[in-house]
Backbone bond lengths (Angstrom), bond angles and torsions (degrees), N, CA, C in turn:
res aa  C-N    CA-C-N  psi(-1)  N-CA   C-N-CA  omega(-1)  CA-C   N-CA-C  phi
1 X - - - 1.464 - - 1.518 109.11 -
2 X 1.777 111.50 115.23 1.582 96.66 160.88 1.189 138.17 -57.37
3 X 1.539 123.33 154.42 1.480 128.93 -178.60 1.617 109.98 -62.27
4 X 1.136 117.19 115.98 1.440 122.08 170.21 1.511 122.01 -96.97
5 X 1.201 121.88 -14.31 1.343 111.02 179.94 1.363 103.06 -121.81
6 X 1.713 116.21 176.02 1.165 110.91 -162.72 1.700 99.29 -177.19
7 X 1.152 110.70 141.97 1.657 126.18 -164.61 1.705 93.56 -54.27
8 X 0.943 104.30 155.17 2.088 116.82 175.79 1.313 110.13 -101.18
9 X 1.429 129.66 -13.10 1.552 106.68 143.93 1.443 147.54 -104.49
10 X 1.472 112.00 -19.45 1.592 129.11 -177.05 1.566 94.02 -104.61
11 X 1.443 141.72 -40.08 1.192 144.12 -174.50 1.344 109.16 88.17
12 X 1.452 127.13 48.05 1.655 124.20 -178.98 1.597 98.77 -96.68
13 X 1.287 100.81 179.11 1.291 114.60 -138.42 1.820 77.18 -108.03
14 X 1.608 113.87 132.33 1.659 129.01 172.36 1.205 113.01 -113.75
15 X 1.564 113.48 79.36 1.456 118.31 -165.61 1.992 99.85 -68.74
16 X 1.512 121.85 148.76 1.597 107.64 176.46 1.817 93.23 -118.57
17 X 1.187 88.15 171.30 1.272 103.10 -167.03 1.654 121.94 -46.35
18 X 1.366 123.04 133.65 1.305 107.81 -173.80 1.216 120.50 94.07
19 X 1.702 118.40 -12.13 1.436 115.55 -178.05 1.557 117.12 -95.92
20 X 1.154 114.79 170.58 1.350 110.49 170.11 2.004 112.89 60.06
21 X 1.200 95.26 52.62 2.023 92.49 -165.15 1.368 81.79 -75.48
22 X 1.228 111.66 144.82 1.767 118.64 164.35 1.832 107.24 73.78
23 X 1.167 107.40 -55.68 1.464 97.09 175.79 1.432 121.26 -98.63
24 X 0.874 115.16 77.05 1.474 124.64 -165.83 1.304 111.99 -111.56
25 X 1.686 102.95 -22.93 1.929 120.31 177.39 1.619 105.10 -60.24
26 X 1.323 126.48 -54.49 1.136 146.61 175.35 1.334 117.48 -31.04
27 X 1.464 124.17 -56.26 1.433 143.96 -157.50 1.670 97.86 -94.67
28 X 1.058 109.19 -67.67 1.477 121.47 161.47 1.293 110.43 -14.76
29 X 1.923 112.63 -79.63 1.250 102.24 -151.18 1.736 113.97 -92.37
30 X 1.305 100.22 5.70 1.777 124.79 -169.94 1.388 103.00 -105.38
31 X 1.242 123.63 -49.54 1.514 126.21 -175.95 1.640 136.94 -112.64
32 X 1.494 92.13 14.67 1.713 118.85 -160.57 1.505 80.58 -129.87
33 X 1.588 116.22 -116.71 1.413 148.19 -121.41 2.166 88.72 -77.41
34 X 1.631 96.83 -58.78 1.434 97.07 177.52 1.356 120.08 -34.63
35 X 1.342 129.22 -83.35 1.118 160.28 146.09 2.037 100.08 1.01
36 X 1.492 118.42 -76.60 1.618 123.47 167.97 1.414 105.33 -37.27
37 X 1.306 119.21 -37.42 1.678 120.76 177.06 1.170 129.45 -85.02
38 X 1.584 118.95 3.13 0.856 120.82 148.16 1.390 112.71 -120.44
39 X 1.389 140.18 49.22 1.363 129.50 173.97 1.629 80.45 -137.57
40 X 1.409 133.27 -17.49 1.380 114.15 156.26 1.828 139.29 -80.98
41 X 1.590 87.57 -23.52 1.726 110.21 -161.57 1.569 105.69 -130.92
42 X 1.606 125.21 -16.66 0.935 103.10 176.70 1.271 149.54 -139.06
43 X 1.552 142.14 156.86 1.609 129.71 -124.02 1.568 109.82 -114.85
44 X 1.436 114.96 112.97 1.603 113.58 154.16 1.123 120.65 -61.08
45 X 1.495 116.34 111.88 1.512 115.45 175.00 2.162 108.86 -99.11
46 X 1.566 73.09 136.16 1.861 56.37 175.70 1.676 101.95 -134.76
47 X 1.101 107.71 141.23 1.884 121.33 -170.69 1.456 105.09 -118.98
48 X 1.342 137.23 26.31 1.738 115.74 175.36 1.916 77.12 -133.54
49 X 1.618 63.24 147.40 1.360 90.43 -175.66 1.451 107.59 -104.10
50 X 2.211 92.27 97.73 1.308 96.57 -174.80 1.701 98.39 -177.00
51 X 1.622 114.80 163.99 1.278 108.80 -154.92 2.321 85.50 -78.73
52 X 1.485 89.04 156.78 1.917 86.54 169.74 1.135 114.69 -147.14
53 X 1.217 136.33 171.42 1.034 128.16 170.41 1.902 109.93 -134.64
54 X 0.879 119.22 142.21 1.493 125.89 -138.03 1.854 93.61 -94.10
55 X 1.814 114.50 134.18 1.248 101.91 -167.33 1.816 111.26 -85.60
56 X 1.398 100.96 174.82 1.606 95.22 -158.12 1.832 85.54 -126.73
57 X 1.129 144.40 138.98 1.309 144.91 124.38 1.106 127.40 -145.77
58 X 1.479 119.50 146.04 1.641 131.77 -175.24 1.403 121.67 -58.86
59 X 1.140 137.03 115.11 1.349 134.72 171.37 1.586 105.55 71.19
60 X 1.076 115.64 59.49 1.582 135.63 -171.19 1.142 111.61 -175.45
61 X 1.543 120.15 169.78 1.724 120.20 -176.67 1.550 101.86 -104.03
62 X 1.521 109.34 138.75 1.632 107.28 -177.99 1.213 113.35 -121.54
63 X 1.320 130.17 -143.39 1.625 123.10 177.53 1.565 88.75 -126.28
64 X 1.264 130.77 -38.04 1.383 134.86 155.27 1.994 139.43 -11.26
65 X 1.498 60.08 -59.50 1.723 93.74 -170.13 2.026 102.43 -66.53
66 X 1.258 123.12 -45.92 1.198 132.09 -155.71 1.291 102.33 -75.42
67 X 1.537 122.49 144.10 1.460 147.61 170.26 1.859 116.57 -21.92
68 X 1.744 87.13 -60.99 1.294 109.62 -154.40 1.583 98.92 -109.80
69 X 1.768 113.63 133.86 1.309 120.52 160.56 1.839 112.79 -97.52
70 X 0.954 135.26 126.43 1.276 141.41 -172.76 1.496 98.13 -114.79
71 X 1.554 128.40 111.40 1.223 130.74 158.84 1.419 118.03 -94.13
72 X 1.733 130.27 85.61 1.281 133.91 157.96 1.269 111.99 -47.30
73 X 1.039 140.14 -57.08 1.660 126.68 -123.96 1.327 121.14 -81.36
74 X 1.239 141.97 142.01 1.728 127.90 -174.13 1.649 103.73 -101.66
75 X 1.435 98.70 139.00 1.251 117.16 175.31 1.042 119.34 -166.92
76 X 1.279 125.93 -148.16 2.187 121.17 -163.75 1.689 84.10 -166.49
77 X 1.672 120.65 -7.26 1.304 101.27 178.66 1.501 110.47 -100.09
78 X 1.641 120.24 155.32 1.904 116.64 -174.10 1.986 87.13 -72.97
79 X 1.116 104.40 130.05 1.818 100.47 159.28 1.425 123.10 -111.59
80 X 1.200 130.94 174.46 1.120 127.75 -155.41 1.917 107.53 -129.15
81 X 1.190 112.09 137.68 1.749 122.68 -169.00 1.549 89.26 -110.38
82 X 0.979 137.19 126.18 1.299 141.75 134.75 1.445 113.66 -99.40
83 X 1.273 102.72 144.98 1.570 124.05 -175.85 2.096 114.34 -148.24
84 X 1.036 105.59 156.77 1.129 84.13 150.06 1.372 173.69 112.13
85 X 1.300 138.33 -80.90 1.605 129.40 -146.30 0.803 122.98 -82.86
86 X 1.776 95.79 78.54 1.130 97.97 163.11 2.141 95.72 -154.40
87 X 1.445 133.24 164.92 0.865 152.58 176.32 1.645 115.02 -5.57
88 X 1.334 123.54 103.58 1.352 121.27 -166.90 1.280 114.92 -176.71
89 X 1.844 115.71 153.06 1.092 113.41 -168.71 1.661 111.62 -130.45
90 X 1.631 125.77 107.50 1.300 95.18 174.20 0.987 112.19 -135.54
91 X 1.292 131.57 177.96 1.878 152.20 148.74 0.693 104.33 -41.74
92 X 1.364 134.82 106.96 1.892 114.52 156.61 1.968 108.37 -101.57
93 X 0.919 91.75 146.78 2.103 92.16 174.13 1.228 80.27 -126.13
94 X 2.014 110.22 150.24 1.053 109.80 -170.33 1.823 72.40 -121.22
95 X 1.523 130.39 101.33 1.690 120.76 -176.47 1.570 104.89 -105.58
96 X 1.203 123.35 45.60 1.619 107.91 -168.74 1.599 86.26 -87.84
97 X 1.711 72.95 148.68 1.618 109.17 163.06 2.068 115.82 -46.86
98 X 1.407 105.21 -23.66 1.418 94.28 -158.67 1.319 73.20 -139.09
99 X 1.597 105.57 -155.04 1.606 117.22 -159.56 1.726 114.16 -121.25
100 X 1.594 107.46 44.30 1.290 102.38 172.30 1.617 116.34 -95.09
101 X 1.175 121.61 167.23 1.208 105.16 -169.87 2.114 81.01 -109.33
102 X 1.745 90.30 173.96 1.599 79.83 156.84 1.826 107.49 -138.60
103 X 1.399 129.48 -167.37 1.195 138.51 -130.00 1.750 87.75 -149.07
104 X 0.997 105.77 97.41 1.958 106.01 163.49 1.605 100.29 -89.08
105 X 1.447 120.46 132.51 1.251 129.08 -169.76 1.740 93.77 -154.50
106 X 1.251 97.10 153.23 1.525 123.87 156.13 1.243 130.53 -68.10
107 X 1.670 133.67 152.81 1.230 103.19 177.98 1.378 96.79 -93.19
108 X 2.148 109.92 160.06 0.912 114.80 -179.45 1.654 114.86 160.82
109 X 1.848 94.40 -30.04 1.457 109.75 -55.87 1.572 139.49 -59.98
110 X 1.256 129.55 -166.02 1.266 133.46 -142.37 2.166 77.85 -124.40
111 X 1.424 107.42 161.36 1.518 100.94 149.42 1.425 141.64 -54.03
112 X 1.742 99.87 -29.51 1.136 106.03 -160.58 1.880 145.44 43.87
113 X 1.260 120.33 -159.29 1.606 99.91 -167.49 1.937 76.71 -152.78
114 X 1.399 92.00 149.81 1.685 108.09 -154.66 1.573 92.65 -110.24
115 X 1.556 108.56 118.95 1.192 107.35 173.88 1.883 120.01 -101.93
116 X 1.207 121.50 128.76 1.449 107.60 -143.34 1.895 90.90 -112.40
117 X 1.248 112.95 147.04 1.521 122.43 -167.76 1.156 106.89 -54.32
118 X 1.677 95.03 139.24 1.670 128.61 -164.91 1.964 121.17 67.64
119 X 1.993 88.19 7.82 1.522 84.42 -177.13 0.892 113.46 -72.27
120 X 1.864 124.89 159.74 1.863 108.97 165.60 1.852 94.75 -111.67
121 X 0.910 119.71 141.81 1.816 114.50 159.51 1.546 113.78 -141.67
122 X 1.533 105.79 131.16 1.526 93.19 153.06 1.382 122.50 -73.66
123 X 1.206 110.04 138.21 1.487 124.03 177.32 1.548 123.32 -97.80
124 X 1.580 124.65 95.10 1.702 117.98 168.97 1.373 128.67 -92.94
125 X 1.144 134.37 153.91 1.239 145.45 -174.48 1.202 111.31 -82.31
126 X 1.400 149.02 108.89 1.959 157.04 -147.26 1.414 93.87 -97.49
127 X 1.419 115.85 -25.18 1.655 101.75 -145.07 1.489 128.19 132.22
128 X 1.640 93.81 -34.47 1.687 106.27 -176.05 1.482 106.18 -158.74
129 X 1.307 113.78 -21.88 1.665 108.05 165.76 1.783 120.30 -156.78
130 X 1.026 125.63 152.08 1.789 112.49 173.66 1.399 105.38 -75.97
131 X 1.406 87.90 132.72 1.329 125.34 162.66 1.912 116.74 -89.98
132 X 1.391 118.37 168.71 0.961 133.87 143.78 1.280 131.54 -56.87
133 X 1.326 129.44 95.43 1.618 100.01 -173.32 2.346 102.64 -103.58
134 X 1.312 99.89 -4.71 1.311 116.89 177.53 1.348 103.84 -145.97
135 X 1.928 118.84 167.49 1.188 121.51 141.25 1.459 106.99 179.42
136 X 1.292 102.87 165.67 1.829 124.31 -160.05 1.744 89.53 -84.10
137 X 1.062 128.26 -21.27 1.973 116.52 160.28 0.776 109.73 -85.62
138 X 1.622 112.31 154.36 1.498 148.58 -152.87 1.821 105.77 -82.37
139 X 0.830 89.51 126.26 1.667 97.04 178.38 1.840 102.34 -70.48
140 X 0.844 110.83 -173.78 1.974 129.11 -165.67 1.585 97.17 14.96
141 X 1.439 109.01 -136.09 1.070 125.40 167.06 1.730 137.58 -46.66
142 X 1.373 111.35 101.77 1.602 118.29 -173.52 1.339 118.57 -75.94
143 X 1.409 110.74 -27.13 1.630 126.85 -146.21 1.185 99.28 -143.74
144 X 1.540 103.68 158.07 1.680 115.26 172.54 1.529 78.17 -129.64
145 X 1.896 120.57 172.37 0.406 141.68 115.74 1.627 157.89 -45.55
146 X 1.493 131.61 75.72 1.294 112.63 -145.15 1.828 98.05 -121.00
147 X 1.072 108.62 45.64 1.557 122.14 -164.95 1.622 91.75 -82.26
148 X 1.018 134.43 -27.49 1.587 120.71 166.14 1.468 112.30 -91.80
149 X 1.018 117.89 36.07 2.306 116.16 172.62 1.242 117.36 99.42
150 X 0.925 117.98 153.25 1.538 129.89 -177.36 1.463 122.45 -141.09
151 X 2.213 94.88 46.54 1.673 95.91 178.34 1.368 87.17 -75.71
152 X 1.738 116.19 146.29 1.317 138.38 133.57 1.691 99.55 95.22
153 X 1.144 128.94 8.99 1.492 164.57 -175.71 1.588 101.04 -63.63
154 X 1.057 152.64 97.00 1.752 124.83 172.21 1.795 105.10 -156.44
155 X 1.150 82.55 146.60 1.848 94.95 -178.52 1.260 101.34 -122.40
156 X 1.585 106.91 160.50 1.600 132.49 155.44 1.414 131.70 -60.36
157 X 1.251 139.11 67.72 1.679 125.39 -164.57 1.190 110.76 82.27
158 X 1.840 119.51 28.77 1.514 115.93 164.76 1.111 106.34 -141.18
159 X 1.563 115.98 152.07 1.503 115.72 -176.49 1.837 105.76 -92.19
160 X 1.090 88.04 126.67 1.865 113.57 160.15 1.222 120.80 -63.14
161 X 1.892 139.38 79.79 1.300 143.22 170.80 1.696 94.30 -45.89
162 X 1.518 110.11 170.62 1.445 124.85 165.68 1.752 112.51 -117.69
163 X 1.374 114.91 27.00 1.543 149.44 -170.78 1.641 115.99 155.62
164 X 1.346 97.03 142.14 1.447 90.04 -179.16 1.484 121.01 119.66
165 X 1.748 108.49 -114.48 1.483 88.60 -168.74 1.683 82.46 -154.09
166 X 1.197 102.63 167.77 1.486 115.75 168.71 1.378 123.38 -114.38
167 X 1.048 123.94 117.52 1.478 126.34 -172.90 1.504 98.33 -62.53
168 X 1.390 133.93 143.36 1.532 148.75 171.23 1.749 101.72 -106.74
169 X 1.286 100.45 48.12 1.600 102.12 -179.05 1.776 112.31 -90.26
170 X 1.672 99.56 -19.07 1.468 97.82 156.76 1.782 113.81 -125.22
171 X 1.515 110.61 -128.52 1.194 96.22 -170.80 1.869 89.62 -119.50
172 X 1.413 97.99 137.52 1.633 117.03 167.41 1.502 97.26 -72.37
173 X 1.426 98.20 119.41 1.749 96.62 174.12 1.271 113.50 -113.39
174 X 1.690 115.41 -38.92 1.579 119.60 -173.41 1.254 117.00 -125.85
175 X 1.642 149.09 143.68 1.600 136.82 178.72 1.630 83.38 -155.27
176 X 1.723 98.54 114.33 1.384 119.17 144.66 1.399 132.63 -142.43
177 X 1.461 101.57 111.43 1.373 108.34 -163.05 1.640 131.18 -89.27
178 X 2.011 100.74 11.55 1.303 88.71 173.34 1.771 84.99 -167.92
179 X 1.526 100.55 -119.27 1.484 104.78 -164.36 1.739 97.28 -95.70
180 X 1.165 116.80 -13.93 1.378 106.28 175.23 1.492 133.78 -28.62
181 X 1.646 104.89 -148.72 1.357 135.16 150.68 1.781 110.77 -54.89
182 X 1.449 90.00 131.57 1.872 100.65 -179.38 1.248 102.88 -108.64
183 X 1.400 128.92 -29.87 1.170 141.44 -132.77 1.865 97.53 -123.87
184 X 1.804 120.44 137.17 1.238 112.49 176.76 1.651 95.13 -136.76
185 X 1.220 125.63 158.56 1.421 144.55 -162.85 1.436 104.64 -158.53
186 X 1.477 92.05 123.70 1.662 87.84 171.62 1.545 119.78 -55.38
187 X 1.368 98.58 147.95 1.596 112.24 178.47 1.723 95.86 92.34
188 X 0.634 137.70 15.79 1.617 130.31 173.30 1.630 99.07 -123.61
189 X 1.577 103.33 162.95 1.436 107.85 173.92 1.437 93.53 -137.67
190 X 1.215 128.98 147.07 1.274 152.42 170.71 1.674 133.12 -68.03
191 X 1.057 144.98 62.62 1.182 119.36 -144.46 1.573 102.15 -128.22
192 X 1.720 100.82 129.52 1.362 98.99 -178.48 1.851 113.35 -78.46
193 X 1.293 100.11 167.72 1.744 112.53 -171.90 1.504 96.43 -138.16
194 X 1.295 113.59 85.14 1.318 112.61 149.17 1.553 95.52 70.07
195 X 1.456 122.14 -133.11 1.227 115.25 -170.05 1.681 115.52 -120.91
196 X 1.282 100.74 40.81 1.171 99.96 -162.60 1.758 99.55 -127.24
197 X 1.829 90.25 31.39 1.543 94.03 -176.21 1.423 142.11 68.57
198 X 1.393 131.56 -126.79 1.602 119.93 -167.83 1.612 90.97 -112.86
199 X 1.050 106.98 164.73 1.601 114.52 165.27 2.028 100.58 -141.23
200 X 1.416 91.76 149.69 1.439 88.37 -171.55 1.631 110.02 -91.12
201 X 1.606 144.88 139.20 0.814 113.48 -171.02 1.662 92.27 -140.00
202 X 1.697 120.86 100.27 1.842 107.47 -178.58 1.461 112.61 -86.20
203 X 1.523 95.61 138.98 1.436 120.64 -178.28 1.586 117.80 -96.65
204 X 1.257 96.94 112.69 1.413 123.00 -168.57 1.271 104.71 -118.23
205 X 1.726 120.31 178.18 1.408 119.68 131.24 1.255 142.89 -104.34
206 X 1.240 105.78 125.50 1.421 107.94 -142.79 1.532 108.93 -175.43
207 X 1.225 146.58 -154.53 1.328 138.15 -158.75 1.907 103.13 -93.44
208 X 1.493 103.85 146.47 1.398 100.37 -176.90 1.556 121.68 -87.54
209 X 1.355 124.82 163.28 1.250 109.57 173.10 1.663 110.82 -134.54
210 X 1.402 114.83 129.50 1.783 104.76 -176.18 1.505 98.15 -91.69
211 X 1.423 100.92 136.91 1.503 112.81 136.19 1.603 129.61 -123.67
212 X 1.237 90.64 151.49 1.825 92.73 -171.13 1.395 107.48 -106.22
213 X 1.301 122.19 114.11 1.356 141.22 -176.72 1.968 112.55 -79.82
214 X 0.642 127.06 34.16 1.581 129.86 -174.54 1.335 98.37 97.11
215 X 1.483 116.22 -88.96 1.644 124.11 -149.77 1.097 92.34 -98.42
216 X 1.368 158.65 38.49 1.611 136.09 176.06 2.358 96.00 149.29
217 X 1.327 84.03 145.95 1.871 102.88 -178.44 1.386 96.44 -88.59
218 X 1.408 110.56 140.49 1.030 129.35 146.31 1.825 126.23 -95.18
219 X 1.606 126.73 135.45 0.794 134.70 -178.36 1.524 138.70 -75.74
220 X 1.489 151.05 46.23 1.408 100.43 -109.55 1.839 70.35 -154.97
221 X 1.525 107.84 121.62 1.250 131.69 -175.79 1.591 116.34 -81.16
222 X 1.790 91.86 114.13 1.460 104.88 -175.17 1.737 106.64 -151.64
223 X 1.549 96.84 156.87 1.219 101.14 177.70 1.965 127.49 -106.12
224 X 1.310 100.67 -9.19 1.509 100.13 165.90 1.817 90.28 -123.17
225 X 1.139 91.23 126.18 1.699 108.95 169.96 1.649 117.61 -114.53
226 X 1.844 98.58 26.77 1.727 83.33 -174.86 1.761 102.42 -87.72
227 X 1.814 74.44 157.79 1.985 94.59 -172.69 1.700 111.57 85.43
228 X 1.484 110.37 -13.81 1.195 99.00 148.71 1.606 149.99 -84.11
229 X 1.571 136.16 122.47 1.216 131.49 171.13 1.021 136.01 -95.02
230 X 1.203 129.48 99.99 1.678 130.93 175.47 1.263 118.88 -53.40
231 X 1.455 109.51 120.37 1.637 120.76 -165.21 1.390 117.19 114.67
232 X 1.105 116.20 -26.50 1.414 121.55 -170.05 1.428 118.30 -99.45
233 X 1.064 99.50 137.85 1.836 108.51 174.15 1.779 103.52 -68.98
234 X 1.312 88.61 127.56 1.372 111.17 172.05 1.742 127.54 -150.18
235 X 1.560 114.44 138.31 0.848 151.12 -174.15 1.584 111.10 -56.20
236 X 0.943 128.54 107.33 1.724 133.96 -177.45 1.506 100.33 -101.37
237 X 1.793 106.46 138.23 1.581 117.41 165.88 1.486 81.09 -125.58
238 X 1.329 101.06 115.05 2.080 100.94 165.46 1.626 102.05 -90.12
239 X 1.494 86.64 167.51 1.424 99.63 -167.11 1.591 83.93 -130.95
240 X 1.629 113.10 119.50 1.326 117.99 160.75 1.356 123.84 -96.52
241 X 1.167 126.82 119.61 1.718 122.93 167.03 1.394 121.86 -93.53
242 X 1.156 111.21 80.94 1.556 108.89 175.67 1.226 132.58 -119.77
């Protein structure tokens, strides 16, 4: 008698009693053990550059079922992974040739969570959509702004644009952007004024001080505020310690 039933999330094979007399090697090692070895160890790669949705069958090998998502394909468009929705855990590598990102989603579809080129993330199932439960990008802040210069500007294991942004791929240790402050110490923040370089500003608790940066104030509690002006647009060099 063939196997008729079969688990509701990986799709292995629930042989019942009495089935399979004598051929039982077959089902076992094809629709049991095979199958577990690849929903622990092994990788759907996919190379066309195009939205897919990942195949699903019971007691058979799928693209679904496997550990690992492998995104080959090069492109510039976001594509879309459907899988799914329901309870699951995978690898995703985001390896395209070019700079699209792609989209792990549920079927349905679900929102899903956008994996952006060269990302890696594990991906878990919440209940109703994948989440992040890891990933190879930088948590908070990625970027500075350095669209006004980057004399005296320099990081550890990150590249310095001459506009643009700064990768935080190592650690920001020093920012002096004129005749100021050279020197940074934890608990202080740095803040440039116009052109008159860094001003030192230590962060305590203790009384607040606003400044208004063009479109919106910043809040930011300190106890020497000289060289600062309230009202005025001003120029920020942050200082990250991480």
């Amino acid at each position: 008698m063939a196997v008729t039933n079969f688990t509701p999330l990986l799709g292995l094979a629930l042989p019942t009693t009495g089935d399979l007399s004598g051929t039982w090697g077959t089902v076992v090692n094809d629709a049991i053990t095979g199958l577990l070895d690849a929903a622990v160890a092994g990788t759907t790669t996919l190379s066309s550059d195009t939205d897919v949705t990942l195949s699903t069958t019971n007691g058979a090998s799928n693209q679904a079922r496997n550990a690992i998502i492998l995104w080959t394909a090069t492109g510039s468009v976001t594509r879309n992974i459907t899988t799914p929705a329901q309870s699951k855990t995978y690898i995703v590598i985001n390896a395209t040739g070019g700079s699209q990102s792609i989209v792990l989603r549920g079927a349905g579809p679900t929102t899903g969570i956008t994996i952006a080129a060269g990302e890696k993330c594990i991906a878990a199932w919440n209940g109703s959509d994948f989440v992040k439960a890891a990933t190879t990008a930088a948590d908070g802040v990625t970027s500075v702004d350095v669209s006004g210069g980057t004399t005296g500007l320099t990081t550890s294991g990150g590249p310095v644009t001459s506009a643009g942004t700064i990768t935080l791929a190592g650690v920001l240790t020093e920012a002096n952007g004129g005749t100021g402050e050279s020197t940074y110490t934890n608990g202080q923040l740095l803040i440039g004024n116009s052109s008159s370089g860094l001003t030192k500003a230590t962060l305590t608790a203790g009384s607040n001080i606003t400044i208004t940066n063009g479109d919106g104030s910043i809040t930011i509690a300190a106890t020497d505020t000289t060289g600062i002006t309230a009202g005025k647009s001003i120029a920020f060099d942050l200082i990250f310690a991480i």
